[in-house]
Backbone bond lengths (Angstrom), bond angles and torsions (degrees), N, CA, C in turn:
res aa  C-N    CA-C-N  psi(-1)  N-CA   C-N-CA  omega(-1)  CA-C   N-CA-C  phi
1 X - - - 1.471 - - 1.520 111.26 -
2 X 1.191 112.31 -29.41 1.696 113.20 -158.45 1.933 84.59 -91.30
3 X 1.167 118.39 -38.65 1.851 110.55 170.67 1.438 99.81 -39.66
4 X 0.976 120.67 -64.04 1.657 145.23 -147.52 2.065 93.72 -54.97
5 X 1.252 86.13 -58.26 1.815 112.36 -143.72 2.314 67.04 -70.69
6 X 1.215 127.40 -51.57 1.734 114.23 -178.56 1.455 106.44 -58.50
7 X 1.497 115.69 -66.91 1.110 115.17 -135.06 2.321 87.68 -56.78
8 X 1.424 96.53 -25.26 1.715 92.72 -160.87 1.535 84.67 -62.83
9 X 0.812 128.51 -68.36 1.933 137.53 -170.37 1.646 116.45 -41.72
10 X 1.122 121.38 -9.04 1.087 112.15 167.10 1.133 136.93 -107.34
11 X 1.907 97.11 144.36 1.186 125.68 -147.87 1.208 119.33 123.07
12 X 1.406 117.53 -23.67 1.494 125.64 166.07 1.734 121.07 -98.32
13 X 1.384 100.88 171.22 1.718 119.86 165.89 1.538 101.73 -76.43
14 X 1.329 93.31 125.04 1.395 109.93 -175.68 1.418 116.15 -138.04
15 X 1.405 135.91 158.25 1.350 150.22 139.27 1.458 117.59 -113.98
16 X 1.250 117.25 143.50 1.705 134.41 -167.64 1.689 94.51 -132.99
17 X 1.603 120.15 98.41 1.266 109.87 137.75 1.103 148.75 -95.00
18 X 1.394 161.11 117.78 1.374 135.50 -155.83 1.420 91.45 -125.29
19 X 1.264 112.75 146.40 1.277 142.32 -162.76 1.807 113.61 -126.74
20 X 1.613 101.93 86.43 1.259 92.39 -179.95 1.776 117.78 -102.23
21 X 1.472 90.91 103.07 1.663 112.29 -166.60 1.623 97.74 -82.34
22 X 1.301 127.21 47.34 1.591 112.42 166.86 1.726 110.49 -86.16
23 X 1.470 91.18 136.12 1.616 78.50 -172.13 1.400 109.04 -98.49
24 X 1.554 95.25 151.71 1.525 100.80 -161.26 1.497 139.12 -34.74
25 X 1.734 104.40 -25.78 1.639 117.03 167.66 1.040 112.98 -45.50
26 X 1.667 120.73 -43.68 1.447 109.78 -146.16 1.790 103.44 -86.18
27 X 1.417 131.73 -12.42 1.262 126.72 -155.12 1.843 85.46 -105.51
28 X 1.530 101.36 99.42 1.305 116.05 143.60 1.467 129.63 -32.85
29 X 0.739 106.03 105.02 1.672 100.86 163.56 1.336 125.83 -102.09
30 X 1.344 127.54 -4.75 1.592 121.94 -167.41 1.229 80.98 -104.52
31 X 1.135 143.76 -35.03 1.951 125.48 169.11 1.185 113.06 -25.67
32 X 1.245 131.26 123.65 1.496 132.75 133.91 1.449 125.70 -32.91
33 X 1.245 96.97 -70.32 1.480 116.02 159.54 1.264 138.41 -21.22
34 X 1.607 91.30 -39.51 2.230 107.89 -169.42 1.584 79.46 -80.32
35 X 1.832 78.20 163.29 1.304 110.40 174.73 1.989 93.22 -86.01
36 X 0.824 99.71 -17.29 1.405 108.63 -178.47 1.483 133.72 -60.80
37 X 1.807 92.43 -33.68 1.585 122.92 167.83 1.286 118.62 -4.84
38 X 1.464 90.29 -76.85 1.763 125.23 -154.99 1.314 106.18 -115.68
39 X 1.420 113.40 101.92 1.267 124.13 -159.25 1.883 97.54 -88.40
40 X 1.347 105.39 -8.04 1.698 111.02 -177.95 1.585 101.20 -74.25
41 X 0.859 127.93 -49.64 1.921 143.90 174.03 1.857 108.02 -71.37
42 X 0.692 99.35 -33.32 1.704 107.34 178.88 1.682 123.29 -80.85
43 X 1.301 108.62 110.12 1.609 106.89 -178.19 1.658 90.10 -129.30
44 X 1.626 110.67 122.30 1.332 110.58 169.18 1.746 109.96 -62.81
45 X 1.118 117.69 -29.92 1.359 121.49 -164.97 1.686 104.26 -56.54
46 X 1.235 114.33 -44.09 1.635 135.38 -171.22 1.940 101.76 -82.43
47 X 1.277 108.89 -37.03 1.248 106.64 -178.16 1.377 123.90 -49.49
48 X 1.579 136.99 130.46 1.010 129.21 138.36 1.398 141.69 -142.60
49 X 1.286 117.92 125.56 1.182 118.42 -141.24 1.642 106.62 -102.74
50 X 1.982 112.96 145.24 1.050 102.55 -173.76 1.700 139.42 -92.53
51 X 1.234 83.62 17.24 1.790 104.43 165.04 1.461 114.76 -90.10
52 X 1.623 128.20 -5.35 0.897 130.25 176.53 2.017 119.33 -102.18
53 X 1.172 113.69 11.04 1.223 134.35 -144.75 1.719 95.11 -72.98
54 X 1.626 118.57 -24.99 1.158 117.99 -168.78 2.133 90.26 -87.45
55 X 0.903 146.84 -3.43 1.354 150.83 -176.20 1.610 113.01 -118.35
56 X 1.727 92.54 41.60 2.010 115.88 162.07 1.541 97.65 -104.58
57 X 0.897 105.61 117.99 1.479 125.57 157.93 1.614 131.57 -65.67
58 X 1.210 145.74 47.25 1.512 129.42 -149.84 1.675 107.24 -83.26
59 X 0.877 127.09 108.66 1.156 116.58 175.88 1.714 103.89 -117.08
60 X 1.357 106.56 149.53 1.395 117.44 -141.32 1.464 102.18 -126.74
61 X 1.751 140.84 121.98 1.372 129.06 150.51 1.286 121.60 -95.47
62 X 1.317 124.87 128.06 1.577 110.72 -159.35 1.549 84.85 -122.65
63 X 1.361 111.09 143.08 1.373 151.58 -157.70 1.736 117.31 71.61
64 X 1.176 111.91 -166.15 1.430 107.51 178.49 2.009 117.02 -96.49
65 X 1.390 87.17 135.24 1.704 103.77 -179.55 1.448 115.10 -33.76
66 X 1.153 120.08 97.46 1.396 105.88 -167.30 2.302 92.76 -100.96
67 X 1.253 98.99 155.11 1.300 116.12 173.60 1.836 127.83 -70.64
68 X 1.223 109.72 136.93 1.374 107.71 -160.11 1.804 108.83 -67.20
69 X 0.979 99.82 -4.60 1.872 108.15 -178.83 1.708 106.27 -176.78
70 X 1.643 81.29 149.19 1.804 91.37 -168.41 1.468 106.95 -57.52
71 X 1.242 120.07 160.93 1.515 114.14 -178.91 1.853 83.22 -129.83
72 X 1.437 103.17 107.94 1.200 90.61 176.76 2.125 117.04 -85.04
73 X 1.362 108.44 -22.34 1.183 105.18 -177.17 1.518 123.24 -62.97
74 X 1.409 100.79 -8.50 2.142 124.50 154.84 1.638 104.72 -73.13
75 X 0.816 119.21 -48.77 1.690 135.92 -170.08 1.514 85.87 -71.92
76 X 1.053 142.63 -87.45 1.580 141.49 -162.27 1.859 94.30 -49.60
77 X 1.273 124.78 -82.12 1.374 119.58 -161.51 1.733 100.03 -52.80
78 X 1.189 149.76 -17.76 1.136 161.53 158.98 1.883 98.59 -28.34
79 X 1.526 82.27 -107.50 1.829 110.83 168.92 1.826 97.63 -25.02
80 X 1.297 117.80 -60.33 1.221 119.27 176.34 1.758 132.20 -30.23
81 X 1.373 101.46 -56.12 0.840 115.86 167.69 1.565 125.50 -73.92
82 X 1.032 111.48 -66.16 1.607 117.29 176.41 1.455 116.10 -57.54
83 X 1.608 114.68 -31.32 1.988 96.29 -178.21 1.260 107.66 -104.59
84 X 1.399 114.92 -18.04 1.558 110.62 -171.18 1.449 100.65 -95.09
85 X 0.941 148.87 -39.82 1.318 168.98 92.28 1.846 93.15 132.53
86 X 1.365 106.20 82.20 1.697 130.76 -159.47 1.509 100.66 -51.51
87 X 1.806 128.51 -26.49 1.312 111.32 -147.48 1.420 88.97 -101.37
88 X 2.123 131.44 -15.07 1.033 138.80 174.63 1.326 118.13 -65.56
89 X 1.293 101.11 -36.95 1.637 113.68 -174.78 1.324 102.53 -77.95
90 X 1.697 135.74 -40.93 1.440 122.39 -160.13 1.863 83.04 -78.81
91 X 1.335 110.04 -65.21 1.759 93.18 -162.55 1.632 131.58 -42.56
92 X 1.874 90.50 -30.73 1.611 86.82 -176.15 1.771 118.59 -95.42
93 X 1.218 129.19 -6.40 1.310 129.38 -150.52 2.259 75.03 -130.12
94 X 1.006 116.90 -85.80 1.759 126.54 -167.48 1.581 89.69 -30.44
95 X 1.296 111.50 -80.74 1.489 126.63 -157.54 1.270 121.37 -65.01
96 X 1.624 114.02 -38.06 1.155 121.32 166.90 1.498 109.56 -59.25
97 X 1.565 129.41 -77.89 1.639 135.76 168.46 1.819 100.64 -19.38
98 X 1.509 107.58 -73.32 1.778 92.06 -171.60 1.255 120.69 -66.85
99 X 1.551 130.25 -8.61 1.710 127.22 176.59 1.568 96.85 -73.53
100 X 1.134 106.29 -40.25 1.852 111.16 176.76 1.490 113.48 -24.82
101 X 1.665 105.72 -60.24 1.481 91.47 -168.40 1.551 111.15 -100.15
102 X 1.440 125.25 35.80 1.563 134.79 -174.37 1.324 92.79 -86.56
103 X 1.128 116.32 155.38 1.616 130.71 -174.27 1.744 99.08 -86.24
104 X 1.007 110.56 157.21 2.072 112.12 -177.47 1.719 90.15 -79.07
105 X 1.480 85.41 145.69 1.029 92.98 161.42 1.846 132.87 -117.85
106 X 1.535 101.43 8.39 1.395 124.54 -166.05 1.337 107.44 -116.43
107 X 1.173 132.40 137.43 1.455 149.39 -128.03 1.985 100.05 -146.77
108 X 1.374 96.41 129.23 1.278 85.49 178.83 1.321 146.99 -112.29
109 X 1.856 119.43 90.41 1.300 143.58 -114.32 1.662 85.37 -100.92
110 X 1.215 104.53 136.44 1.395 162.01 -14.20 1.388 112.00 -42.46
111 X 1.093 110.54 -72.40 1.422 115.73 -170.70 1.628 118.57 -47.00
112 X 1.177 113.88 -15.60 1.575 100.97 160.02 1.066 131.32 -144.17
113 X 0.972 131.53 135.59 1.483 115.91 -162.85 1.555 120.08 -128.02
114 X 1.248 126.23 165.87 1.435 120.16 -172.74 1.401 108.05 -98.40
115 X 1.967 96.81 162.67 1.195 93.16 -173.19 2.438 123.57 -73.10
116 X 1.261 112.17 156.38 1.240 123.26 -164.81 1.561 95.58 -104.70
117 X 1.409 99.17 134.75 1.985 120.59 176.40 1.437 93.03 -76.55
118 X 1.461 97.32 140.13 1.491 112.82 169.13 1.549 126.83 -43.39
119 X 1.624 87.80 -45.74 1.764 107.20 -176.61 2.225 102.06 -75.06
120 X 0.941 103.40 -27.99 1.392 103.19 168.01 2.010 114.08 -17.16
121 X 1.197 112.60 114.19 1.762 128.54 171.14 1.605 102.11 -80.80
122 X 1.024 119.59 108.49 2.003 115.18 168.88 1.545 94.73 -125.03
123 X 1.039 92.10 -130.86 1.301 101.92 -165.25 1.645 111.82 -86.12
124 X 1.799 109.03 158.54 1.233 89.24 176.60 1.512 123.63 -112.65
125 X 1.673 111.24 174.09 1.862 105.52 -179.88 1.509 104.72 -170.47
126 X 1.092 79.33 162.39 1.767 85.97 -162.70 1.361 106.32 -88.32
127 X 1.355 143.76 136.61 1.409 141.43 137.56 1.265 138.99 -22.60
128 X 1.655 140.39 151.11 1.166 132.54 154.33 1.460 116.30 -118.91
129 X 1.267 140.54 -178.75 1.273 133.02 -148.10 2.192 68.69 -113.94
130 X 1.632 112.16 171.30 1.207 113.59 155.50 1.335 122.90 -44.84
131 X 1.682 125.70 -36.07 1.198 140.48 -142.01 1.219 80.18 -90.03
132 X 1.202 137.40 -29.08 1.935 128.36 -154.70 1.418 116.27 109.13
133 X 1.808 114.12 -15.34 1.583 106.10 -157.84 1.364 96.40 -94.47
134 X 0.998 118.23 152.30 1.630 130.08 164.71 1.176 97.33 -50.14
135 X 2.012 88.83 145.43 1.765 86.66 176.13 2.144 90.31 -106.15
136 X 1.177 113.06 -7.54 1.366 92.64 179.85 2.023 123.09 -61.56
137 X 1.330 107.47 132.87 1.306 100.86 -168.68 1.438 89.94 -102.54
138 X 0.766 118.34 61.28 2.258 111.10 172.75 1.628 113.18 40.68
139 X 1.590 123.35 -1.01 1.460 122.22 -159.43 1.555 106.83 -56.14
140 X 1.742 125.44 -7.52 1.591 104.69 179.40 1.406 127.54 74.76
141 X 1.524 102.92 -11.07 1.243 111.30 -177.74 1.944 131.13 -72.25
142 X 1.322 86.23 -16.69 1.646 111.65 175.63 1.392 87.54 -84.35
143 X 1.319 138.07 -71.06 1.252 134.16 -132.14 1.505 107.34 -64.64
144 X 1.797 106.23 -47.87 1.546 122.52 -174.10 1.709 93.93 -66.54
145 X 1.099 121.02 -23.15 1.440 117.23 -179.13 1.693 136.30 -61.18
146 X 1.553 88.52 -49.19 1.658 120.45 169.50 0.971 134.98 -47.22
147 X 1.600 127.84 84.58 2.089 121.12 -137.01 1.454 91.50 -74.42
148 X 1.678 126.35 -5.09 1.748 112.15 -142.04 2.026 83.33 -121.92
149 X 1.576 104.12 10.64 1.575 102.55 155.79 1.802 102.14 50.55
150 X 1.712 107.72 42.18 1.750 103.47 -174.60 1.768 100.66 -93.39
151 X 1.587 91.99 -36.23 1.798 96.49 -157.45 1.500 107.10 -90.65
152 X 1.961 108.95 137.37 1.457 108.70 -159.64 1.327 86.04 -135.69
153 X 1.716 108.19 118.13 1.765 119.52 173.70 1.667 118.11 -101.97
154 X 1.032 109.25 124.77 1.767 108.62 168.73 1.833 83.53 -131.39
155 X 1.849 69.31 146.24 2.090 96.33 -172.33 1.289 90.21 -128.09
156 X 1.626 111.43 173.76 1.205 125.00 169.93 1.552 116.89 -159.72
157 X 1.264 149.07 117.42 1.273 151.12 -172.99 1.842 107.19 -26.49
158 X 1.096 116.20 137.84 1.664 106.86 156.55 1.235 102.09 -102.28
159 X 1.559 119.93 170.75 1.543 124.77 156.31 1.382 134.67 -60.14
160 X 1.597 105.85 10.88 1.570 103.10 162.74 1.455 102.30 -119.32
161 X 1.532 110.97 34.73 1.524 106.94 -174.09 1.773 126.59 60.01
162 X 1.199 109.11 12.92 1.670 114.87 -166.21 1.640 86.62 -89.09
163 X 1.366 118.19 159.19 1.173 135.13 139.71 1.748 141.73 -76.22
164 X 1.028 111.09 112.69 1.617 113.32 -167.88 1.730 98.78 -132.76
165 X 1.062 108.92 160.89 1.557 125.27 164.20 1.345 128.43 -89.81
166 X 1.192 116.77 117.59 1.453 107.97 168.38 1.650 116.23 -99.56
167 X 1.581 92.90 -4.34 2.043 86.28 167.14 1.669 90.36 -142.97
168 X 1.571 91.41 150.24 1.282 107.25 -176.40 1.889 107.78 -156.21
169 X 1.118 110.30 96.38 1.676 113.68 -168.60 1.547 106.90 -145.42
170 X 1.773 60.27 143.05 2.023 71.31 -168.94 1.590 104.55 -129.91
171 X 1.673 124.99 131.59 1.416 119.48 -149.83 1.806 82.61 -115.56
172 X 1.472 103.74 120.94 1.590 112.67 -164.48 1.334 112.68 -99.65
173 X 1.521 109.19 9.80 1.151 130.05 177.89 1.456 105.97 -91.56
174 X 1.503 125.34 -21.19 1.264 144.21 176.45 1.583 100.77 -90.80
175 X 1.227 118.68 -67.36 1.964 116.66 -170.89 1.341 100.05 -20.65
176 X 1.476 92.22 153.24 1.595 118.46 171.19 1.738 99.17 -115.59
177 X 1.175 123.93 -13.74 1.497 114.09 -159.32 1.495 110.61 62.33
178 X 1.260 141.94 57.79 0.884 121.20 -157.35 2.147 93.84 -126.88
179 X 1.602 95.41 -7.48 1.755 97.14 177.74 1.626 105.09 80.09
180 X 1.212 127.12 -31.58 1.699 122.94 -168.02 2.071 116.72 -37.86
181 X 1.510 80.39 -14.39 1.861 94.37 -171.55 1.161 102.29 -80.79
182 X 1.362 109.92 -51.74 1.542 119.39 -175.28 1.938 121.30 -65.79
183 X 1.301 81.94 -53.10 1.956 80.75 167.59 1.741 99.51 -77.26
184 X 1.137 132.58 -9.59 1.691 98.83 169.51 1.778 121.29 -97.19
185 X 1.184 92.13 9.75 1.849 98.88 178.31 1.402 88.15 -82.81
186 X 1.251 92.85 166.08 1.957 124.80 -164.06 1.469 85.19 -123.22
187 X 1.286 146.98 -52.30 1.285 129.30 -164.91 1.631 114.54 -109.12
188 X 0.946 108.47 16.94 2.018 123.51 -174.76 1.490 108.68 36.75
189 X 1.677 87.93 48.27 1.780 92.64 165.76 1.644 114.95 -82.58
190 X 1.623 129.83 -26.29 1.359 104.05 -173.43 1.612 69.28 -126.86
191 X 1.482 84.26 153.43 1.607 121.83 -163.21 1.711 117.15 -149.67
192 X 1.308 100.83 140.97 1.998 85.90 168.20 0.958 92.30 -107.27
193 X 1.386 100.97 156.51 1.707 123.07 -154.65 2.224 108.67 -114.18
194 X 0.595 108.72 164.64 1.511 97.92 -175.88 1.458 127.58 -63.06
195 X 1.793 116.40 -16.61 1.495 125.38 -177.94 1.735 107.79 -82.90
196 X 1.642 73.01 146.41 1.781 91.20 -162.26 1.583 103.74 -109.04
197 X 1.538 105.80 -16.76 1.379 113.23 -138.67 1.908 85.18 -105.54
198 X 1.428 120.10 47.00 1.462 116.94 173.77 1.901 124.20 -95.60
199 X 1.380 106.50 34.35 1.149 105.38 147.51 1.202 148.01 -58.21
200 X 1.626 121.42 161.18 1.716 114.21 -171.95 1.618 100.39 -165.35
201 X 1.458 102.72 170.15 0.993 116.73 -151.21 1.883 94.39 -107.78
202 X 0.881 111.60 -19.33 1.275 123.89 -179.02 1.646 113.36 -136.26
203 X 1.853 96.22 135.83 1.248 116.06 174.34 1.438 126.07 -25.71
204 X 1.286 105.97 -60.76 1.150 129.02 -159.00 1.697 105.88 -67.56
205 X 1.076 112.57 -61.82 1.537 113.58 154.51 1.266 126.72 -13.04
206 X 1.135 132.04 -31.84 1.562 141.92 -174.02 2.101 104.00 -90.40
207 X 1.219 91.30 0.42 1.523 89.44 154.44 1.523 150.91 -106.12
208 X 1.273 117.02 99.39 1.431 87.33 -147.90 1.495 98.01 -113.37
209 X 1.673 101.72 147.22 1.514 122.65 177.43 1.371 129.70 -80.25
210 X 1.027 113.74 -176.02 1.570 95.19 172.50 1.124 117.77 -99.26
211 X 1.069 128.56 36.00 1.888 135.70 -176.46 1.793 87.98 -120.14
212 X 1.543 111.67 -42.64 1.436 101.68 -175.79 1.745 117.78 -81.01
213 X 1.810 122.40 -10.75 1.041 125.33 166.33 1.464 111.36 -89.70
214 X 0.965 125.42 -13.41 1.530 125.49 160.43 1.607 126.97 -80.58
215 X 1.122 97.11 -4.31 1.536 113.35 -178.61 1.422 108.99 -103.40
216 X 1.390 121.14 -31.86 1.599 149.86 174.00 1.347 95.01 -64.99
217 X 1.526 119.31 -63.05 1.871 117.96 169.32 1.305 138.34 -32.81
218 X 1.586 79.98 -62.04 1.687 86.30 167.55 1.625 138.75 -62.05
219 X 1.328 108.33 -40.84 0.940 139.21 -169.89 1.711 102.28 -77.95
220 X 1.320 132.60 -7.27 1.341 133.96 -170.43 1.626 100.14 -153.15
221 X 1.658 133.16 12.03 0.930 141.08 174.29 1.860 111.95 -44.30
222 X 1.203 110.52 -75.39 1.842 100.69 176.27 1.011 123.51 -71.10
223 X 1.344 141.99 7.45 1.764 148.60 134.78 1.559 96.64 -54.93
224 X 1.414 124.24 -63.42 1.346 113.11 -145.86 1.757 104.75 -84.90
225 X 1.391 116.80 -5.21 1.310 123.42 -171.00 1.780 96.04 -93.21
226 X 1.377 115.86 -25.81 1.557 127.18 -175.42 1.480 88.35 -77.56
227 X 1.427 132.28 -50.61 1.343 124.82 -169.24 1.565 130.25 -75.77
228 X 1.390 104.38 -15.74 0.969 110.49 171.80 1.483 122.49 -98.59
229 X 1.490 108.99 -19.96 1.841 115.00 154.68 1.413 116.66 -48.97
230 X 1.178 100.57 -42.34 1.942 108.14 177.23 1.083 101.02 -54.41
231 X 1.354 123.02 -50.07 1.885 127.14 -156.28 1.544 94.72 -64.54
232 X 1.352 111.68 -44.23 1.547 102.29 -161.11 1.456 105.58 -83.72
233 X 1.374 118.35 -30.66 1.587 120.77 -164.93 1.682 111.01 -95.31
234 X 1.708 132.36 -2.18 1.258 143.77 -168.24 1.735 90.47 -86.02
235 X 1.641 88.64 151.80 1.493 96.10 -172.95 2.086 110.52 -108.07
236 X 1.020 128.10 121.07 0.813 97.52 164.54 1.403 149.72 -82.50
């Protein structure tokens, strides 16, 4: 009955009391049997029993609970919210007006570009002395340096006994950027240079010789002589 007396009621405001009027004689307790037994498992409050099914109460409010007086300070934050709609107004009218007079902060790349940190890794290239001569002396010291095994030196005696390179390649497909070349030269002949922008369209390109790091030198010589004054003259 009590299925019956829900399943019909729903959808509505409802209250369900059940009233279990057994009077105290009848609930055995020395039964094993009773639910009555074991007063540790037994809560009359939870009980309901199905001989009592005609003593459900349904009493029913049909429409919605309305409040005994207007509450207007619900009514104001209401309207509040929904027409003025406070968090639309601060982002678009506050934030918008004060971003107005903020200076840009976006730059317009290619054509312009921002400024580059001294310590900045780009690309790399070899140095020349003022005179024109290479300052690399063949010492190997970059090469044994290079954990990513890119840079490959062959030397050969000159006739004043000096050491110079006649190969000098560096596979950029290997670099880490990691500078170890540059802080292990003794004369700050190979260097990364400030360009970032050394992409290509072809493999092969990503190798560079020593005609193309000497060309990288020149071509970025008073940047890299400014960057390396910093190195020596910065405090730590």
């Amino acid at each position: 009955m009590l299925t019956r007396i829900l399943n019909r009621s729903r959808g509505k405001n409802f209250c369900v009391y059940i009233n279990n009027s057994l009077p105290e004689g009848d609930k055995n307790t020395n039964d094993p049997n009773s639910k009555f037994y074991n007063k540790k498992f037994y809560s009359p409050i939870l009980d309901f029993d199905e001989t009592q099914e005609n003593n459900v109460e349904l009493h029913y409010y049909y429409g919605r609970m309305q409040a005994d007086e207007l509450d207007w300070t619900e009514v104001w934050e209401n309207t509040y919210q929904g027409i003025i709609s406070p968090e639309y107004f601060y982002h678009t009218w506050f934030c918008g007006v004060l971003y107005c007079f903020e200076p840009e902060w976006t730059i317009n790349y290619p054509y312009e570009k921002g400024p580059i940190s001294p310590l900045f890794r780009g690309e790399h290239a070899l140095r020349r002395y003022p005179t024109g001569e290479e300052r690399c002396i063949a010492c190997k010291l970059c090469q044994s340096a290079c954990p990513a095994r890119a840079i490959t030196i062959e030397t050969e005696p000159r006739p004043d006994n000096s050491r110079r390179t006649v190969r000098y390649d560096i596979d950029m497909t290997k670099c880490i950027y990691c500078g170890f070349c540059q802080e292990a030269c003794p004369v700050d002949a190979i260097v990364e240079g400030p360009n970032y922008e050394n992409t290509t369209f072809m493999h092969e390109d990503l190798y560079y010789d020593k005609y193309k790091l000497l060309e990288n030198g020149d071509k970025w010589e008073p940047q890299l002589a400014r960057n390396i004054e910093y190195l020596i003259n910065r405090k730590f």
